[in-house]
N, C-alpha and C positions, 0 to 999 in steps of 0.2 A: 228734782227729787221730791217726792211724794215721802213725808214721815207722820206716825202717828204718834202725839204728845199725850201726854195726861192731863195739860191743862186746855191748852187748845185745840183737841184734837188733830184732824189730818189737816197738815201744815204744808203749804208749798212752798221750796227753796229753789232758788236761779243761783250759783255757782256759791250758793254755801249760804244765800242770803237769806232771810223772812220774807215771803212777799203776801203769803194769805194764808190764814188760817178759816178751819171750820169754824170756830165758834169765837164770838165776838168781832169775829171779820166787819158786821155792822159799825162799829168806832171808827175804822177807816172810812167805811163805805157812804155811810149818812153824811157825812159832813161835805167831804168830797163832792156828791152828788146834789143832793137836796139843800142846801145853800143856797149853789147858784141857780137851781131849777126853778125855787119857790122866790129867790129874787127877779124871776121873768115873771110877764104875767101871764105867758101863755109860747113857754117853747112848743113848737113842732117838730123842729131838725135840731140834731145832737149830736156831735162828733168825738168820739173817745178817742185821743192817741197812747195807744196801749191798753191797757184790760182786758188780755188776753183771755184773760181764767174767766170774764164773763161777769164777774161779780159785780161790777159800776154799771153795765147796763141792765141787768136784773134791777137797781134801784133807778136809773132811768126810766124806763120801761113801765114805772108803775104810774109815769106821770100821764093820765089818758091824752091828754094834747099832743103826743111826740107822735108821728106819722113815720119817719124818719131817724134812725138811729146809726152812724155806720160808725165801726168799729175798725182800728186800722192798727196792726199789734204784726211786726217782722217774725215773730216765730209759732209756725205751725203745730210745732211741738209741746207748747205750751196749751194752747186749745184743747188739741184732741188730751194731752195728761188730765189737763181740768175737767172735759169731758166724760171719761172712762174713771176717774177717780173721786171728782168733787162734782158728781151732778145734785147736790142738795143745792149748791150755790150758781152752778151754770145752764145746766142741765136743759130747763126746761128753755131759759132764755136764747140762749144759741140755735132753736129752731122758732122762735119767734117770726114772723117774716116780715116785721116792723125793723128788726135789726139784720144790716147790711155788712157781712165779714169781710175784710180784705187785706189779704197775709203779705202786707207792704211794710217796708219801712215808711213811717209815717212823713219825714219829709220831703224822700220822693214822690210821694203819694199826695201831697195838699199843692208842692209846686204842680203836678201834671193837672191836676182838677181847677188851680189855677189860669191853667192855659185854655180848658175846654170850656172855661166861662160857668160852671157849674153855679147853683143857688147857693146862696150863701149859710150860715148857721145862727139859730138864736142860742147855744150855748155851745163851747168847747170846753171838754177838759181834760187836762193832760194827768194819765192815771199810768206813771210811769214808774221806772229804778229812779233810787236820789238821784238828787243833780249830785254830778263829780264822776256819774257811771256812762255807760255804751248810750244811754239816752240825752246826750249833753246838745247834740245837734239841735232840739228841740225846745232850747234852752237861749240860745244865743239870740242875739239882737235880731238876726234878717228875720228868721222865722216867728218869732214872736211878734215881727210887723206883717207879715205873712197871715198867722194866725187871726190875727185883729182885723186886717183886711176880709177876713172871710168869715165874719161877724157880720148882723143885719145891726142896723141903725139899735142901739139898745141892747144888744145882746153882752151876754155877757162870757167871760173867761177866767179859768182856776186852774193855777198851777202850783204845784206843791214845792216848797222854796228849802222844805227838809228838818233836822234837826237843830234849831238855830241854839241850844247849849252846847252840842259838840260841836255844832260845823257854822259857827257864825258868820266866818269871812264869808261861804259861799251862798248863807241864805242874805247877807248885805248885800253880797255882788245881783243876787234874782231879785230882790226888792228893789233894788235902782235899776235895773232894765226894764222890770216892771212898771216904775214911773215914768221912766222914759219914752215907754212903746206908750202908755195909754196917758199920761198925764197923771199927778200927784193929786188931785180931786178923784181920778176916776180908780183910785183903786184903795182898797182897805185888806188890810193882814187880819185872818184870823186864824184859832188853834183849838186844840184840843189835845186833852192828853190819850195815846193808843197803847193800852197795857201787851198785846203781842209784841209788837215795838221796844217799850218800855221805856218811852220816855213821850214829851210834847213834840206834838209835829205841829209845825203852821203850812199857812196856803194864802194865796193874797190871792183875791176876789177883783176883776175887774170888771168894765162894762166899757163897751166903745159909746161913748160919749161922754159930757162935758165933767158930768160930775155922779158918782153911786151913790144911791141914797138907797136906807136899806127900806123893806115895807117894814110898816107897825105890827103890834100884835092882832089888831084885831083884824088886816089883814090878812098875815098870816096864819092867821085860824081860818078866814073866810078860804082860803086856799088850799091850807090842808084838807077839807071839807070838803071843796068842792074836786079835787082830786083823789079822794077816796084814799087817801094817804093813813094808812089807821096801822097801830102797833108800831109806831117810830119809836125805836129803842133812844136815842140820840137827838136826834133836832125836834123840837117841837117847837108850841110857841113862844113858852117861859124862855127855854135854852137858848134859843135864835142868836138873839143880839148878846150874853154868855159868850157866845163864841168869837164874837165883835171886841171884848172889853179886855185887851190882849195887855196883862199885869206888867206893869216896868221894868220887871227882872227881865222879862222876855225883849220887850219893845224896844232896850237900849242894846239889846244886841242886833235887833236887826237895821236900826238908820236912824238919827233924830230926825232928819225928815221926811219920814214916813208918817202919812196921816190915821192918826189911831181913834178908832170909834169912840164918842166919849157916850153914848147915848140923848135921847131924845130931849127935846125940854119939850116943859110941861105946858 
């Protein structure tokens, strides 16, 4: 269902739920996206499982390196509504011909690509329903080694672990898989609050390798810069590591050991 709000205007629901809004959809979408993007130094291949409506690879897509974008989202019906309804936000991306659509369920979709030996990805991210919903498959131990597996040396992986004030047990249970598929060095929880939502969501940040370390600011300026990343509502380079300093009220709900950013020394 397609409704039109007065605060967020046209708003798309799946069986009653939130999942994008016209305006402020950026609060999801930057953090989601450009995180892990601007934590590469240079994605080309980028796998979305889910983001149907098109909104996460519209902020993909603005990273000039990414050659390669495929998108893998089980309901056709979702596309073309976002399509014919919210082309401000998909519109133009879905004829992009950097992005690669394919109306799969996503883990039949990465075992078969599996098998044909496909190239691997410098970023994945999973732009799904909470964990607890029809997207749970995506979530369990095999394919989250799966997913890691079809990572390049470096590359990195963001899944969104939910609202850890409502639903702690199940963002505990995705934070210890998450250490477990990549190791308790290679992965950092981070949050933000999303007012369609109306509450904090987090996301744990990983990388297949030994340990994630985030870049600096001056870095991350040299990057936004040079990716022509201009009008970021959300991530900059003040914000970046903000979104890394995940406050105690939050962190003791999701695991004491869980490694929590503390920031840089001097």
């Amino acid at each position: 269902m397609v409704a039109d709000t007065h605060l967020f205007g046209k708003t798309l629901l799946l069986d009653g739920v939130l999942q994008l809004t016209e305006r402020y959809s950026e609060l999801y979408q930057e953090p989601l996206v450009h995180i892990p993007l601007l934590a590469h130094p240079n994605p080309t291949r980028v796998l979305i499982c889910g983001g149907g409506d098109g909104a996460s690879a519209s902020h993909v897509l603005r990273h000039p390196s990414v050659q390669h974008c495929a998108l893998v989202d089980p309901d056709d019906v979702v596309i073309d509504v976002c399509r014919r309804h919210l082309p401000e936000l998909c519109h133009a991306v879905l004829d992009d011909p950097r992005l690669h659509v394919h109306v799969r369920d996503a883990t039949a979709w990465i075992s078969e690509e599996d098998q044909r030996g496909h190239c691997p990805f410098d970023a994945i991210l999973l732009d799904t329903s909470d964990p607890g919903s029809c997207a749970d498959t995506l979530y369990a131990v095999s394919m989250l080694e799966q997913l890691r597996d079809r990572l390049t040396d470096g590359g990195v992986f963001v899944m969104h672990v939910g609202a850890p004030m409502q639903y702690s047990e199940d963002a505990r249970t995705l934070v210890h898989r998450a250490m477990g598929v990549f190791g308790r060095e290679a992965v950092l929880p981070y949050y933000a609050y999303v007012p369609p939502y109306g509450t904090v969501l987090v996301w744990m940040l990983c990388v297949k390798g030994e340990r994630l370390e985030l870049p600096g600011v001056k870095l991350l300026k040299q990057r936004i810069e040079e990716r022509g990343l201009k009008g970021l509502a959300v991530v900059t380079p003040g914000t970046y590591h903000a979104h890394f300093a995940v406050p105690p009220v939050y962190a003791k709900l999701l695991t004491p050991e869980v490694r929590i950013y503390e920031g840089e020394e001097k």
